[in-house]
C-alpha positions in Angstrom: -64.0 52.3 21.2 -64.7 55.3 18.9 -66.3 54.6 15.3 -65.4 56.8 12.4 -67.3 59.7 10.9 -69.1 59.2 7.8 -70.2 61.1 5.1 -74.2 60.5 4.9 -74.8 62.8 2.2 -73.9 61.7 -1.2 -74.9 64.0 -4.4 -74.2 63.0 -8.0 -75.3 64.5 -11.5 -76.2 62.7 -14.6 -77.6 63.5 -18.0 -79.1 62.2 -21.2 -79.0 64.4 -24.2 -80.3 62.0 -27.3 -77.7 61.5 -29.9 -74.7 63.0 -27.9 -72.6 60.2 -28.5 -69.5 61.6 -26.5 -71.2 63.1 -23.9 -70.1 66.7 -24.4 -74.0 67.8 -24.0 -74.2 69.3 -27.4 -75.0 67.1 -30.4 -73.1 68.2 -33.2 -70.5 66.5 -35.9 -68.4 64.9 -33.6 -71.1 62.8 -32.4 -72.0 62.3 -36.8 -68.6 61.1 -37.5 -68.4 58.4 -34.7 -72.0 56.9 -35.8 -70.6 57.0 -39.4 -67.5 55.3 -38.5 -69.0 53.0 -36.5 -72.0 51.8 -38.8 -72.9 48.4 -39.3 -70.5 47.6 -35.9 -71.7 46.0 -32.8 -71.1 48.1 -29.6 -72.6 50.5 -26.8 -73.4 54.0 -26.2 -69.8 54.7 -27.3 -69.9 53.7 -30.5 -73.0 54.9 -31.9 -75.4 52.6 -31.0 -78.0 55.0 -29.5 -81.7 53.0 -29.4 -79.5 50.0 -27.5 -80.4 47.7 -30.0 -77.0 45.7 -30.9 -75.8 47.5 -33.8 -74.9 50.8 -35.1 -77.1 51.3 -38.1 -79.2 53.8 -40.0 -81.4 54.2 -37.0 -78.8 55.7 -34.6 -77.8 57.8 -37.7 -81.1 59.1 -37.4 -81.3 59.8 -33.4 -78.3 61.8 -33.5 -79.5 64.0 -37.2 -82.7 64.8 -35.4 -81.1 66.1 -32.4 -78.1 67.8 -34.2 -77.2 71.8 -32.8 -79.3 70.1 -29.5 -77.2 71.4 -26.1 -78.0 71.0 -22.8 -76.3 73.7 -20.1 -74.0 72.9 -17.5 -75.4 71.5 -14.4 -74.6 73.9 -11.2 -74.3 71.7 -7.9 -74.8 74.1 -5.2 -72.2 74.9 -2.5 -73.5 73.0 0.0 -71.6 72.5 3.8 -70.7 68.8 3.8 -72.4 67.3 6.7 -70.8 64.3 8.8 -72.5 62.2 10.7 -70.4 60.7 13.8 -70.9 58.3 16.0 -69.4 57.3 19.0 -69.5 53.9 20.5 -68.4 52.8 23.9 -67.7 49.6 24.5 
């Protein structure tokens, strides 16, 4: 009985840019004008709500005009061979 090959190496990239609202890595007036539409609204990250505190209000406001023109650069994964891991089994 042969068992399958399996990817053992995973690699995944996240960020956090304060007040970047759509996630575009730059805070700018797109992220303004969705805490603006959004204020006085329950919701998540998606809406405006940026300190996680239930609501958007004047204090996500805040977050993303302190941060405004605020960018972060693209991430570059390097080219890496996948390796496989196989195993065989005999049964």
């Amino acid at each position: 009985m042969r068992m399958g090959c399996t990817p053992r190496n995973k690699s995944f990239s996240f960020f956090s840019l304060a007040g970047d609202v759509n996630r575009d890595r730059i805070v700018d007036s797109q992220d303004y004008t969705i805490v603006v539409n959004d204020l006085n609204t329950s919701g998540g990250w998606a809406a405006g709500d940026l300190n996680a505190d239930g609501v958007v209000n004047a204090a996500d406001l805040q977050i993303v005009q302190t941060n405004l023109g605020q960018m972060l650069r693209p991430c570059r994964v390097p080219q890496m061979r996948r390796l496989i891991h196989c195993q065989r089994a005999t049964l």
